[in-house]
PQR file with spaces between the fields and no chain letter, atoms N, CA, C, O and H, PARSE charges and radii, in Angstrom:
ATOM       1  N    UNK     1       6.445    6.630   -8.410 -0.4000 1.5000
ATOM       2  CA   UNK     1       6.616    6.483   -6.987 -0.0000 2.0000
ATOM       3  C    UNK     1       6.472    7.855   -6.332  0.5500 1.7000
ATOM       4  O    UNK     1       6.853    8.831   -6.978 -0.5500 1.4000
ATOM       5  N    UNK     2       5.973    8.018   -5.143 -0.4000 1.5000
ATOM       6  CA   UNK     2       5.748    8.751   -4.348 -0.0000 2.0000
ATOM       7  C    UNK     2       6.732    9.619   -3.497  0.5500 1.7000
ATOM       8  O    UNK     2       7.350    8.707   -2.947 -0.5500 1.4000
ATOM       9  H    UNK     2       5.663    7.225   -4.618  0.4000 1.0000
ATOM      10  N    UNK     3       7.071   10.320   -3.209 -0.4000 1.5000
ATOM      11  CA   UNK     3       8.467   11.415   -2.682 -0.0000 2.0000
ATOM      12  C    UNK     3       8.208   10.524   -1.124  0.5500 1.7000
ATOM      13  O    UNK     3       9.122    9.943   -0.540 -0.5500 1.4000
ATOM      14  H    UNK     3       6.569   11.060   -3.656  0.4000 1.0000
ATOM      15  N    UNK     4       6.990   10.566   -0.709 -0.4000 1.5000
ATOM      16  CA   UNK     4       7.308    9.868    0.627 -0.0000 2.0000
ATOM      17  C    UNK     4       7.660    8.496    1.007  0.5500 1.7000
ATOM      18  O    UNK     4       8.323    8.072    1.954 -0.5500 1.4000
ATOM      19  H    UNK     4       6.247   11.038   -1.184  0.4000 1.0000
ATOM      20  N    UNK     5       6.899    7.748   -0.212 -0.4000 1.5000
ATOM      21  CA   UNK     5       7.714    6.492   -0.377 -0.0000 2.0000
ATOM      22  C    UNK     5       9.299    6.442   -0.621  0.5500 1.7000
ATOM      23  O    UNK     5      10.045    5.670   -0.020 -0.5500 1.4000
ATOM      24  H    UNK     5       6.360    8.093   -0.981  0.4000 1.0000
ATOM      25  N    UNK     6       9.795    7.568   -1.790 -0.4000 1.5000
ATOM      26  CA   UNK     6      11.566    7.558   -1.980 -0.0000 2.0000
ATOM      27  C    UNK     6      11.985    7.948   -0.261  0.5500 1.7000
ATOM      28  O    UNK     6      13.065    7.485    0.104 -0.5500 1.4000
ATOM      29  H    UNK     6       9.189    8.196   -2.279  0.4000 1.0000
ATOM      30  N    UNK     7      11.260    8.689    0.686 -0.4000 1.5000
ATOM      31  CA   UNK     7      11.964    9.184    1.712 -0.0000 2.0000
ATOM      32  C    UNK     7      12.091    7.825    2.984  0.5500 1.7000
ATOM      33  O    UNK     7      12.719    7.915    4.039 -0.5500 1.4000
ATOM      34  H    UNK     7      10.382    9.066    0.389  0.4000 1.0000
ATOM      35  N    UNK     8      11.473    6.875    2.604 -0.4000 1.5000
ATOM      36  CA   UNK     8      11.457    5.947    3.702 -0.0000 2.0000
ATOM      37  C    UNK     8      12.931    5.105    2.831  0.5500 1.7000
ATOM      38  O    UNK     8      13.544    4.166    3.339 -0.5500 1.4000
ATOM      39  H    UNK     8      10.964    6.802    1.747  0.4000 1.0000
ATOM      40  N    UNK     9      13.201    5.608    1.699 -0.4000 1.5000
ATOM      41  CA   UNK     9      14.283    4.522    1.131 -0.0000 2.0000
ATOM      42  C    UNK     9      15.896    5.331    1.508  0.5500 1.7000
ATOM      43  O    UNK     9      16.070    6.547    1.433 -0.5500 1.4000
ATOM      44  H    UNK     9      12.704    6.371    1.286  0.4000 1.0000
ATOM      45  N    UNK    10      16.697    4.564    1.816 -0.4000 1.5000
ATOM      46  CA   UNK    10      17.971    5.054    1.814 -0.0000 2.0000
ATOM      47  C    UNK    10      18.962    5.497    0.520  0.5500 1.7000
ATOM      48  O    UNK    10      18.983    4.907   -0.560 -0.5500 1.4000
ATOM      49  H    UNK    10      16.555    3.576    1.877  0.4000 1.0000
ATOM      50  N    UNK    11      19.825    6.739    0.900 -0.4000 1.5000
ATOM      51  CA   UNK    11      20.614    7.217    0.260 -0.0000 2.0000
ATOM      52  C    UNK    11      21.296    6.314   -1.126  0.5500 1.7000
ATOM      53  O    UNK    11      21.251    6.861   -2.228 -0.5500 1.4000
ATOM      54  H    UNK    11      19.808    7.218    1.778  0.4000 1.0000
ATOM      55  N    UNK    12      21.734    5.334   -1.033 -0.4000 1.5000
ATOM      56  CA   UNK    12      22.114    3.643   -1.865 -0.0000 2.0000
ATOM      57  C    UNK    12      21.238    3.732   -2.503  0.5500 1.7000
ATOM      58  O    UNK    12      21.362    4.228   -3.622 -0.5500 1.4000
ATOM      59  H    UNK    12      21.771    4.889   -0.137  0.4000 1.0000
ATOM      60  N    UNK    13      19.930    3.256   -2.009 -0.4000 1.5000
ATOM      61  CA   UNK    13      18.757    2.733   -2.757 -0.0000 2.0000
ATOM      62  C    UNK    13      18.505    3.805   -4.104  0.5500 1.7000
ATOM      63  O    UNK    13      18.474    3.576   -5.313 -0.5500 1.4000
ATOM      64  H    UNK    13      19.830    2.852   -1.100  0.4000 1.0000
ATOM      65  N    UNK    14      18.356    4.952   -3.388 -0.4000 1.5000
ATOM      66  CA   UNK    14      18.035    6.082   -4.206 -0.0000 2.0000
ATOM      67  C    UNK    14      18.987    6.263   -5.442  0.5500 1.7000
ATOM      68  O    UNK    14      18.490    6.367   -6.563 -0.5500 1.4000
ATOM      69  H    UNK    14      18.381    5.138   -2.405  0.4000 1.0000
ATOM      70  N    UNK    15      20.041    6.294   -5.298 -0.4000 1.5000
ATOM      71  CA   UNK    15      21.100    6.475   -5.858 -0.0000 2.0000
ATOM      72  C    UNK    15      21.025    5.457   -7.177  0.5500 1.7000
ATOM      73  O    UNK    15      21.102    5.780   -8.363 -0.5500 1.4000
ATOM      74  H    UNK    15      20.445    6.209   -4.387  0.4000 1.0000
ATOM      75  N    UNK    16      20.849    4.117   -6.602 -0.4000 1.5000
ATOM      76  CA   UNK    16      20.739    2.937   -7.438 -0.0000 2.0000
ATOM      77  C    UNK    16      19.087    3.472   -8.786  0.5500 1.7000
ATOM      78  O    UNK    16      19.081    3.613  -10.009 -0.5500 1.4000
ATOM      79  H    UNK    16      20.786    3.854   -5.639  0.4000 1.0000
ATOM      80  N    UNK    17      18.320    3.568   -8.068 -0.4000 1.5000
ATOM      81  CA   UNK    17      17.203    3.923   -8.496 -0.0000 2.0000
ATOM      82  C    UNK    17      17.410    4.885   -9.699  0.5500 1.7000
ATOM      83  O    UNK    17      16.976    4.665  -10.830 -0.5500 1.4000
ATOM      84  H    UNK    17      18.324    3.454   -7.074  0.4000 1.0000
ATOM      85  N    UNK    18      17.934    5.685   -9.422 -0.4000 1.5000
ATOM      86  CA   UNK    18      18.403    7.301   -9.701 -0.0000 2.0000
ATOM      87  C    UNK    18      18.969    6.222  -11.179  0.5500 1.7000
ATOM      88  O    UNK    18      18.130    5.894  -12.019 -0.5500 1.4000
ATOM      89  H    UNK    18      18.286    5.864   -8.504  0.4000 1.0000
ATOM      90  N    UNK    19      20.190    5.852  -11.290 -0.4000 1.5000
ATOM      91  CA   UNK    19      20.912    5.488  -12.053 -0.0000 2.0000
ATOM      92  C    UNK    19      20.393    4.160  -13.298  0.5500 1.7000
ATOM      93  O    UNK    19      20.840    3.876  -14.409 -0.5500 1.4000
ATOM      94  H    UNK    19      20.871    6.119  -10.608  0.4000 1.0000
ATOM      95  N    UNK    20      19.146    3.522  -12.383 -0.4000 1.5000
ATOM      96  CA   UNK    20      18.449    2.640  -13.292 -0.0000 2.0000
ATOM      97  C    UNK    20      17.582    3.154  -14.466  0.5500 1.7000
ATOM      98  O    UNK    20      17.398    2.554  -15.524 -0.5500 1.4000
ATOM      99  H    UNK    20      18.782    3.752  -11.480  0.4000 1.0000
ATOM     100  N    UNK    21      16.837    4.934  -13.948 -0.4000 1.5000
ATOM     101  CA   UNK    21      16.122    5.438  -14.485 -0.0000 2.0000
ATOM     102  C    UNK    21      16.726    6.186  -15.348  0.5500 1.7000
ATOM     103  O    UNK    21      16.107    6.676  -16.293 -0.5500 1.4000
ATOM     104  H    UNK    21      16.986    5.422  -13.088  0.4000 1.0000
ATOM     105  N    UNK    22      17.750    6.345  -15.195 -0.4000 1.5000
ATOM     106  CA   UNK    22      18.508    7.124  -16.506 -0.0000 2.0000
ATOM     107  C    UNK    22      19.062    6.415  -17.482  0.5500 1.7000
ATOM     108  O    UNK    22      19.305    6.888  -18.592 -0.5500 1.4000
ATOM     109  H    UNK    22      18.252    5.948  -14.427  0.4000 1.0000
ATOM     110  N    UNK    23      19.254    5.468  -17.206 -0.4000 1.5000
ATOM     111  CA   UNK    23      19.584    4.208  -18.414 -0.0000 2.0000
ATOM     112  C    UNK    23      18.795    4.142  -19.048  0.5500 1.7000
ATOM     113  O    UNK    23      19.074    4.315  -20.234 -0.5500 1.4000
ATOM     114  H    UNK    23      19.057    5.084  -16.304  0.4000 1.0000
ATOM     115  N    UNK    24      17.028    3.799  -18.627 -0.4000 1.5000
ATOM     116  CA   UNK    24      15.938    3.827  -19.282 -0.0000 2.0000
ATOM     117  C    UNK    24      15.216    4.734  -19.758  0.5500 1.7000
ATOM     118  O    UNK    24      14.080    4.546  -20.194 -0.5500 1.4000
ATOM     119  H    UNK    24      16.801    3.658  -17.663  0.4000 1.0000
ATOM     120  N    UNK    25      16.119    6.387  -19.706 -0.4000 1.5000
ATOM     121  CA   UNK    25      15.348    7.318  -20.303 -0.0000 2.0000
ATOM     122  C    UNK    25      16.460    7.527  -21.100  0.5500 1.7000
ATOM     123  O    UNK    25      16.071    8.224  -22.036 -0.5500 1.4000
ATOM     124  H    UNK    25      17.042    6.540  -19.352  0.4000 1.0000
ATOM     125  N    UNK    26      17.671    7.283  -21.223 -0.4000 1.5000
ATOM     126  CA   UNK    26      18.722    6.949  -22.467 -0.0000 2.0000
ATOM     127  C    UNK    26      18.203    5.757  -23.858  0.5500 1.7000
ATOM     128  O    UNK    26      18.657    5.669  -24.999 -0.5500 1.4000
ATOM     129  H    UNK    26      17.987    6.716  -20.462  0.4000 1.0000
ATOM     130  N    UNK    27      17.096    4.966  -23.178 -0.4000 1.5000
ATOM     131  CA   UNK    27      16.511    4.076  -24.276 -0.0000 2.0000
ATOM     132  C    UNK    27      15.499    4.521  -24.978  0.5500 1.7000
ATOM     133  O    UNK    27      15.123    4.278  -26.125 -0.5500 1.4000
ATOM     134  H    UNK    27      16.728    5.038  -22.251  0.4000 1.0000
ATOM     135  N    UNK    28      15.009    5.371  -23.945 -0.4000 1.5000
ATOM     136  CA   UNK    28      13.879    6.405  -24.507 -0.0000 2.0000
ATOM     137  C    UNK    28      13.929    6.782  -25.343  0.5500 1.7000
ATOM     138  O    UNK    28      13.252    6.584  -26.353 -0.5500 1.4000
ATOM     139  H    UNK    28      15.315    5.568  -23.014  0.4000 1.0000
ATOM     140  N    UNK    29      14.975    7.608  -25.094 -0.4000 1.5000
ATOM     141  CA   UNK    29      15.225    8.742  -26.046 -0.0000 2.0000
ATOM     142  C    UNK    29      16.177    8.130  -27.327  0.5500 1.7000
ATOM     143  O    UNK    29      16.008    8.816  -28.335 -0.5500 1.4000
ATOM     144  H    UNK    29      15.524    7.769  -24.274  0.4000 1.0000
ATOM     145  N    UNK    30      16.942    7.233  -27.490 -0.4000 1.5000
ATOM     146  CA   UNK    30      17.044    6.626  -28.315 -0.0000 2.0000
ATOM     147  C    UNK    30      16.089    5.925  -29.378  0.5500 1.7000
ATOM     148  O    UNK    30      16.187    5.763  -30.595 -0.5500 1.4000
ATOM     149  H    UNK    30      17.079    6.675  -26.671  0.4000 1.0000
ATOM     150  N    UNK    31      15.345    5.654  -28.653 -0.4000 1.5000
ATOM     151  CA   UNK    31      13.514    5.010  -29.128 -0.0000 2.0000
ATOM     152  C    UNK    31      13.352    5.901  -30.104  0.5500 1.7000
ATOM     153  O    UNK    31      13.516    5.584  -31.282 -0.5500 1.4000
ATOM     154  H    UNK    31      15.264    5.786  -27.665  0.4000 1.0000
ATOM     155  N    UNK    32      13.026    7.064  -29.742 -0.4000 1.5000
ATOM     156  CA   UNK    32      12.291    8.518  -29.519 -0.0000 2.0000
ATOM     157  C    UNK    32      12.860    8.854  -31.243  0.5500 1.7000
ATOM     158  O    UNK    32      12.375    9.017  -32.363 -0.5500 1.4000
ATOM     159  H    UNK    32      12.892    7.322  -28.785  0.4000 1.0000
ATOM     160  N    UNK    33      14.217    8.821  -30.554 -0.4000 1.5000
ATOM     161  CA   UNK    33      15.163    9.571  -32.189 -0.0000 2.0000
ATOM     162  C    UNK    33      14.993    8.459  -33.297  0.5500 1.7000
ATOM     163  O    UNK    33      15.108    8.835  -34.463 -0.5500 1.4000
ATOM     164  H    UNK    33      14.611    8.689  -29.645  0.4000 1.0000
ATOM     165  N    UNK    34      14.749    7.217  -33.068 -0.4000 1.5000
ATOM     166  CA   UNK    34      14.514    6.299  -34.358 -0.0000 2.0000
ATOM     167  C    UNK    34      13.420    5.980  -34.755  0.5500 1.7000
ATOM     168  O    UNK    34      13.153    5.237  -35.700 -0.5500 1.4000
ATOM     169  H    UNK    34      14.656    6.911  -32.120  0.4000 1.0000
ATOM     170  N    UNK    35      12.411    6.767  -33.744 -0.4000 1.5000
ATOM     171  CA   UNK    35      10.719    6.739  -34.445 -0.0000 2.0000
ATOM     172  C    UNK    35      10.161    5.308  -33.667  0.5500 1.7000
ATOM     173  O    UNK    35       8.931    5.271  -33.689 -0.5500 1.4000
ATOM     174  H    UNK    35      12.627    7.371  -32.976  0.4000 1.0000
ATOM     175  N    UNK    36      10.712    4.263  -33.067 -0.4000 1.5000
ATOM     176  CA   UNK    36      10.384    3.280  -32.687 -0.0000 2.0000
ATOM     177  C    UNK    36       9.704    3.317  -30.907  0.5500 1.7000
ATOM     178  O    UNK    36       9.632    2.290  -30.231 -0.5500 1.4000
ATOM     179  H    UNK    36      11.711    4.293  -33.049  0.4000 1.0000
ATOM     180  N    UNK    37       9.315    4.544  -30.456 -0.4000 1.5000
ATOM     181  CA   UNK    37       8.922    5.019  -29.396 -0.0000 2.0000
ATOM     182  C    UNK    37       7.220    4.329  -28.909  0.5500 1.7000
ATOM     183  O    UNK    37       6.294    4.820  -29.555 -0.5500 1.4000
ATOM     184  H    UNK    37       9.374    5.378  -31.006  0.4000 1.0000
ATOM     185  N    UNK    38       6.887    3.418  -27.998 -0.4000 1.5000
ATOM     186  CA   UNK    38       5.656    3.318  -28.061 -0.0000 2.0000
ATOM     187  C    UNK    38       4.846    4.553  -27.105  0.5500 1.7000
ATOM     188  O    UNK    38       3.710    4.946  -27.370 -0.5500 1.4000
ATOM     189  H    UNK    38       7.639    3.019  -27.473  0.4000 1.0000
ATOM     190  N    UNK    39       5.499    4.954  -26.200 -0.4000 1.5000
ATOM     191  CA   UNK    39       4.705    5.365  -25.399 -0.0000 2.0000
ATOM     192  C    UNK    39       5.841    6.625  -25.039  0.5500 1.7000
ATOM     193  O    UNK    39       6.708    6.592  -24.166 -0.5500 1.4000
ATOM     194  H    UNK    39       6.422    4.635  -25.985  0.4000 1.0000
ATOM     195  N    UNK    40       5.463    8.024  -26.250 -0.4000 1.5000
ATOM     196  CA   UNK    40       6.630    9.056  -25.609 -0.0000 2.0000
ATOM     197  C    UNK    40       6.363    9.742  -24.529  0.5500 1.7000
ATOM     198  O    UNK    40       7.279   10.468  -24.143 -0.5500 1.4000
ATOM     199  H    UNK    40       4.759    8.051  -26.960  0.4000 1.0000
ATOM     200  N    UNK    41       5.215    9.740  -23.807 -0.4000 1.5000
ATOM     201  CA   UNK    41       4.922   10.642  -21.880 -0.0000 2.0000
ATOM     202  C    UNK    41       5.919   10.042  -21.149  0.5500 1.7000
ATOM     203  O    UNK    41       6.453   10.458  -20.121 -0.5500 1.4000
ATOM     204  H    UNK    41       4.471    9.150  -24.121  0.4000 1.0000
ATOM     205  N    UNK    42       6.196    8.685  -21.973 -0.4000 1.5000
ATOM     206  CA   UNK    42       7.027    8.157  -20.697 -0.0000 2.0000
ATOM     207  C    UNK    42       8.303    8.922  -20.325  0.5500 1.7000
ATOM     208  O    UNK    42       8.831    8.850  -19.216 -0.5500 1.4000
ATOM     209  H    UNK    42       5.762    8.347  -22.808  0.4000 1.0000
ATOM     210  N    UNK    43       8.630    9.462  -21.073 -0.4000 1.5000
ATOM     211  CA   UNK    43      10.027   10.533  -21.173 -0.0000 2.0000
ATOM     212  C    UNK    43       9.581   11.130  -20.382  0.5500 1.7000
ATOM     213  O    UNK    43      10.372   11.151  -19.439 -0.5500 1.4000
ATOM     214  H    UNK    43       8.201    9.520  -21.975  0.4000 1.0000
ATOM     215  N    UNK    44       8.314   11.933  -20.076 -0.4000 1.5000
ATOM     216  CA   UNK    44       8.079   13.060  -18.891 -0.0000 2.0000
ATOM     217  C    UNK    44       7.887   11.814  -17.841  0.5500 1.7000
ATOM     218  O    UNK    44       8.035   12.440  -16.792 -0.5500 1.4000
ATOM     219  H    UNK    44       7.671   11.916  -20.842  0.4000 1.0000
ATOM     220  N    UNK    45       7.765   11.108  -17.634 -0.4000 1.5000
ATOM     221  CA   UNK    45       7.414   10.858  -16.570 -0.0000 2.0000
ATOM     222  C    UNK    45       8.754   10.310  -15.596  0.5500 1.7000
ATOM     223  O    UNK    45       8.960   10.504  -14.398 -0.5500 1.4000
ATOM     224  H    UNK    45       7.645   10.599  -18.486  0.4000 1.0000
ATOM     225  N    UNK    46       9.452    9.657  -16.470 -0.4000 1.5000
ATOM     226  CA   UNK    46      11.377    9.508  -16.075 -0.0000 2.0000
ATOM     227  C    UNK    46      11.882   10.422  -15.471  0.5500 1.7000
ATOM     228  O    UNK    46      12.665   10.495  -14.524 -0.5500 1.4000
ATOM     229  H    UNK    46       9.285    9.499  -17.443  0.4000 1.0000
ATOM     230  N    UNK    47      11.127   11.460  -16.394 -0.4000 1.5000
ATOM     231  CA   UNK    47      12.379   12.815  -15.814 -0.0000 2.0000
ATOM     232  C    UNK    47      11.539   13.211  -14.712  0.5500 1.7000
ATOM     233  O    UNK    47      12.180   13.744  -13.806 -0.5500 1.4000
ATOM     234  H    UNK    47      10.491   11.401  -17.164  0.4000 1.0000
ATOM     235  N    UNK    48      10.397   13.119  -14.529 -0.4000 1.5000
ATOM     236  CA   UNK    48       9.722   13.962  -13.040 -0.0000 2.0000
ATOM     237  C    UNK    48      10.225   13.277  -12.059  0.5500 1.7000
ATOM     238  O    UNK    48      10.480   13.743  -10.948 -0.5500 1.4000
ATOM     239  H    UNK    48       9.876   12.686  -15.265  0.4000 1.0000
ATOM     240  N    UNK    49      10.479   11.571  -12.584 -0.4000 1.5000
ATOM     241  CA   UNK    49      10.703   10.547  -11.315 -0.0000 2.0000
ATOM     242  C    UNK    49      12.163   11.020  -10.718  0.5500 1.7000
ATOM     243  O    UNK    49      12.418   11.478   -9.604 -0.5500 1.4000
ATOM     244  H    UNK    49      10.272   11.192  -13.486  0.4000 1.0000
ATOM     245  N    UNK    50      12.938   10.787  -11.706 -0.4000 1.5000
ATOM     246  CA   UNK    50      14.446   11.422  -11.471 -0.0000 2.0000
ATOM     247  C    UNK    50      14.573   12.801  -10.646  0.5500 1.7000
ATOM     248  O    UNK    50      15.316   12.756   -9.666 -0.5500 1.4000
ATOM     249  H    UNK    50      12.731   10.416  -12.611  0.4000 1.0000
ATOM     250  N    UNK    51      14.080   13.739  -10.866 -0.4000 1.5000
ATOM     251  CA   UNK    51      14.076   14.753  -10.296 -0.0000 2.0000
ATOM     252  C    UNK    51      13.477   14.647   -9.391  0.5500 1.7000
ATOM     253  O    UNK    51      13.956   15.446   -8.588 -0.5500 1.4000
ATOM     254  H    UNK    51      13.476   13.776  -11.662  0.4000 1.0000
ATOM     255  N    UNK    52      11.970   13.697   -8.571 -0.4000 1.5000
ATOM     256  CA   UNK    52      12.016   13.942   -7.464 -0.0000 2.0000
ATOM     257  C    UNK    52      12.959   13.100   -6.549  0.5500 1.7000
ATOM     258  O    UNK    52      13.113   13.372   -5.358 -0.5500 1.4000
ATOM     259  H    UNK    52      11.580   13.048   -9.224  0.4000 1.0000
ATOM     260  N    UNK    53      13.699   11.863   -7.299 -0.4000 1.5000
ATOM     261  CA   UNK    53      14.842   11.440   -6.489 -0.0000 2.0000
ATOM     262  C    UNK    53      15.901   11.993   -5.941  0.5500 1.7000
ATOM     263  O    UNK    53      16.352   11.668   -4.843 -0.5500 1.4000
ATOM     264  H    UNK    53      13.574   11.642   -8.266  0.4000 1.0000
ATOM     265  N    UNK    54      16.439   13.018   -6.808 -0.4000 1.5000
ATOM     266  CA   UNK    54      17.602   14.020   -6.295 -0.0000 2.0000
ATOM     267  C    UNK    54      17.095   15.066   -5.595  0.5500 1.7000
ATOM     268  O    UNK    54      17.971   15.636   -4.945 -0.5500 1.4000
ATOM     269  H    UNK    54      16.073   13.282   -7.700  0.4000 1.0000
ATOM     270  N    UNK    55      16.133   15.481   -5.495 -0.4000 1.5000
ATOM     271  CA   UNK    55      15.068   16.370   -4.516 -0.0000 2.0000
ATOM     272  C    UNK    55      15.352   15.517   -3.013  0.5500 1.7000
ATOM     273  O    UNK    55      16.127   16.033   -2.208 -0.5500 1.4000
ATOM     274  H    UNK    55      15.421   15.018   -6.023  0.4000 1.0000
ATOM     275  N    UNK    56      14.847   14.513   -2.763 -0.4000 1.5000
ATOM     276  CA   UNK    56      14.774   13.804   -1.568 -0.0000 2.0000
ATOM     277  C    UNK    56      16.470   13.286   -1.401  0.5500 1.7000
ATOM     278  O    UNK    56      16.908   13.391   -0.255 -0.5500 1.4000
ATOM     279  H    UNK    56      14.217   14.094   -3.417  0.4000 1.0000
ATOM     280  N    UNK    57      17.256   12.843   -2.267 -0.4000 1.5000
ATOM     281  CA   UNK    57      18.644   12.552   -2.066 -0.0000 2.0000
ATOM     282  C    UNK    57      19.382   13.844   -1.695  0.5500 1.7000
ATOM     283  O    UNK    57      20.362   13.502   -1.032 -0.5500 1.4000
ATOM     284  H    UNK    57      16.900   12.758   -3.197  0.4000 1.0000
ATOM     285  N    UNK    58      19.340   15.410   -1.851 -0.4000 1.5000
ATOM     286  CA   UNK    58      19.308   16.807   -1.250 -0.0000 2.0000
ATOM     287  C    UNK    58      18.959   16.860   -0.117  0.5500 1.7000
ATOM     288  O    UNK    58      19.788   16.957    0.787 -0.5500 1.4000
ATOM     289  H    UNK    58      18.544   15.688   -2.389  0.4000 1.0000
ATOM     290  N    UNK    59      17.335   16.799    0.164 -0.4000 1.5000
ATOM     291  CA   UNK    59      17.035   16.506    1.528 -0.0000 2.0000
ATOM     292  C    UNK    59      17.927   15.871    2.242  0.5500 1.7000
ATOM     293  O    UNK    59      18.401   16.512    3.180 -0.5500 1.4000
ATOM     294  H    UNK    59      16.660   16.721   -0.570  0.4000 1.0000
ATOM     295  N    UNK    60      18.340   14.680    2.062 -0.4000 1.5000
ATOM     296  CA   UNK    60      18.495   13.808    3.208 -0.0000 2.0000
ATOM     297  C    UNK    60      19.790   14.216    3.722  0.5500 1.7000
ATOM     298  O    UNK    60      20.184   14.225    4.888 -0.5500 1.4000
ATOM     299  H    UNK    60      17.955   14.159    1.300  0.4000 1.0000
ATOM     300  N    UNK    61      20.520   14.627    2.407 -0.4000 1.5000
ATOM     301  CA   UNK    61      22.107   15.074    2.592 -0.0000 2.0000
ATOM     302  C    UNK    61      22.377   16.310    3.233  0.5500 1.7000
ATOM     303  O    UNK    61      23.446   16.573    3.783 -0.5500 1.4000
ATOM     304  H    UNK    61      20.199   14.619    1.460  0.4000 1.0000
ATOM     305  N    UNK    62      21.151   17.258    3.137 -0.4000 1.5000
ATOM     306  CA   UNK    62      21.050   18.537    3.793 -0.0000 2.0000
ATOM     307  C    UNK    62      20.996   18.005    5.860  0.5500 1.7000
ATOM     308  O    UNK    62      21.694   18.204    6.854 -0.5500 1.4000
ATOM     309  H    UNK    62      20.283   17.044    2.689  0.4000 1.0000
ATOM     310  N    UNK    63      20.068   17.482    5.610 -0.4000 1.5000
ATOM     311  CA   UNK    63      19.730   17.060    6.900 -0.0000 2.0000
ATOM     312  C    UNK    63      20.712   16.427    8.014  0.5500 1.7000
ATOM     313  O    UNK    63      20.692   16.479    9.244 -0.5500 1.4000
ATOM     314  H    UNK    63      19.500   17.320    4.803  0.4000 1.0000
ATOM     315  N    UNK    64      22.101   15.436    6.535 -0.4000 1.5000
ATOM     316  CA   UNK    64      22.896   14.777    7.481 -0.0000 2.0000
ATOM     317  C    UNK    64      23.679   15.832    7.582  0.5500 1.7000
ATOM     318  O    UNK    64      24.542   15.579    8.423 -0.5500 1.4000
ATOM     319  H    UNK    64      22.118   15.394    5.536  0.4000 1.0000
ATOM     320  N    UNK    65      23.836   17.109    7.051 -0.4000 1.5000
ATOM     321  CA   UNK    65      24.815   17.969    7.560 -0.0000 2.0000
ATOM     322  C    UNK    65      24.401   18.768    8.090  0.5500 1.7000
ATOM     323  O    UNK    65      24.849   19.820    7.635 -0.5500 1.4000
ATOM     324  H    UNK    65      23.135   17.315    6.367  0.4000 1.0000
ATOM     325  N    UNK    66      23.385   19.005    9.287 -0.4000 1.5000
ATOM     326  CA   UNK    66      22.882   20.191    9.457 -0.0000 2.0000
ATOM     327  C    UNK    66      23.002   19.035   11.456  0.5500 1.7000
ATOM     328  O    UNK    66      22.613   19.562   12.499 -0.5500 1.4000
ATOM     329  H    UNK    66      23.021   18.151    9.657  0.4000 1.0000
């Protein structure tokens, strides 16, 4: 997903999002450690997603306090 697409979504949403994707890069990486991994980029790609969620969840929180 797109940073400008996460920015049209609300603080909740994000949050929720945020927390779905870390569950699924906890399976990952569980995958990962038992050799049963089909597709390991996907690990980079979790973590870029995650990080640009808390990037834009910063933003927004910067913004409501400013």
């Amino acid at each position: 997903m797109k940073a400008a697409e996460l920015r049209e979504s609300t603080v909740d949403e994000l949050l929720k999002k945020d927390r779905d994707l870390r569950k699924e890069l906890f399976n990952l990486r569980f995958q990962h450690a038992t050799g049963e991994i089909e597709n390991p980029m996907r690990i980079r790609a979790i973590k870029k997603e995650i990080a640009r969620i808390q990037t834009v969840i910063t933003e927004k929180n910067q913004r409501k306090a400013s």
